[in-house]
N, C-alpha and C positions, 0 to 999 in steps of 0.2 A: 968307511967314513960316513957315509950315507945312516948307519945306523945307529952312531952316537949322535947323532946330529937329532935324530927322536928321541931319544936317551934326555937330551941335555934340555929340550923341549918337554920331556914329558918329568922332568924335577923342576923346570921354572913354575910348569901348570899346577906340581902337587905343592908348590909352596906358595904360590898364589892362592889357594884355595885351602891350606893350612893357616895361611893369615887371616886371608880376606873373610871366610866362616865366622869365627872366635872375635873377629872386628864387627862384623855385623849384629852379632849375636849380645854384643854391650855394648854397642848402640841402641839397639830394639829395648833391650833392657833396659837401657838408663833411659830410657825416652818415656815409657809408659812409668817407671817409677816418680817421675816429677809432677806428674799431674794433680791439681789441686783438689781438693774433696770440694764438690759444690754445699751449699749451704742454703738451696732454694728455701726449701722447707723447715728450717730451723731460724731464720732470721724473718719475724715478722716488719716489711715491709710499710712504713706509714702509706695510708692513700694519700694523695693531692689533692687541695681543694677546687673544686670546681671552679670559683669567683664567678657565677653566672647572676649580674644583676636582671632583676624581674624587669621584664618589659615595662617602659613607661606609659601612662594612659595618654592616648592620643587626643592632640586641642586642637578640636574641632570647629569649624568657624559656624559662625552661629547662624541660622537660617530664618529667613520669617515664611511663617504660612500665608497665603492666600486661600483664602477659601471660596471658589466662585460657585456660583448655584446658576440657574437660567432669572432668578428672580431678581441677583445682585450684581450680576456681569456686567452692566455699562457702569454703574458705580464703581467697581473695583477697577476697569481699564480708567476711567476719567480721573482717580484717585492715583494711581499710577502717573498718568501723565503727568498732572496738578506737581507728585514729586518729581519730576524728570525724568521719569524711568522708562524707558520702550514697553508700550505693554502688549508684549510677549509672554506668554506662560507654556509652562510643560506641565501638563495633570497627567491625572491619575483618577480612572472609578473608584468608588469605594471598594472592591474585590482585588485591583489592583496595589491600594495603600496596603491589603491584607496582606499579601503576600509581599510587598516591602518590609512591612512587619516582621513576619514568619522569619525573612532572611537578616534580618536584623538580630532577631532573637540568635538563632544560628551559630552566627557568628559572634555574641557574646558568650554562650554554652560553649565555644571553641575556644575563645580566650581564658575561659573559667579551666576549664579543662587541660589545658596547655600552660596556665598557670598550676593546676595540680601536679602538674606530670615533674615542672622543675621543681617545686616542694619536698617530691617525691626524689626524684635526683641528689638534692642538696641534701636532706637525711640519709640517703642512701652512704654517698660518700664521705660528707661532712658530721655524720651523728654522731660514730662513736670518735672522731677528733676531738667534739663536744664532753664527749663521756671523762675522755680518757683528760680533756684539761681540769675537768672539773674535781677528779677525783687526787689533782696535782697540788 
């Protein structure tokens, strides 16, 4: 008794594994058959426009100069007062205006430059959208 009872176990397992095989085997198969063909490279893709408006120039409020010297200095604070103004001043030597200068300059060759760079952007991505309306 004992040794049909492996008998009867060892025909459950070979049918098991006469099915389950031949089952897996279309399945694997129909799984890789459904996959789609990519198309990366055969469909050219439009770019996006960027819509990057150019920075707006900055409105700057408007400054007056004082110019004091040792010659004009009770003039210029009495003149001050005369309009109500504290006469208090922040100078500057003249070495120092320079190098406000310099850093002025600076930072316009930044703007200029950073202005090219998005120029350069917007043709980059935007030219041939240009090309290709124009040729529509």
């Amino acid at each position: 008794m004992y040794h049909t009872k492996d008998k009867d176990k060892d025909k459950t397992y070979r049918l098991a594994w006469i099915v389950a095989v031949p089952l897996m085997l279309c399945i694997l198969l129909s799984g890789c058959s459904s996959v789609k063909e990519l198309s990366i490279f055969k469909e050219e893709v439009p770019r996006a426009k960027l819509n990057l408006d150019k920075p707006t120039p900055l409105q700057m409020e408007k400054l007056h100069w004082h110019i004091i010297t040792s010659e004009n200095a009770a003039e210029v604070f009495a003149k001050l007062e005369a309009d109500g103004i504290d006469p208090v001043l922040w100078g500057l030597t003249d070495k120092d205006f320079e190098l406000l200068a310099k850093n002025f300059a600076q930072i316009r060759n930044k703007l200029v430059e950073t202005n090219a760079l998005l120029d350069k952007y917007k043709e980059y991505y935007e030219g041939d959208l240009d090309k290709k309306d124009e040729q529509k």
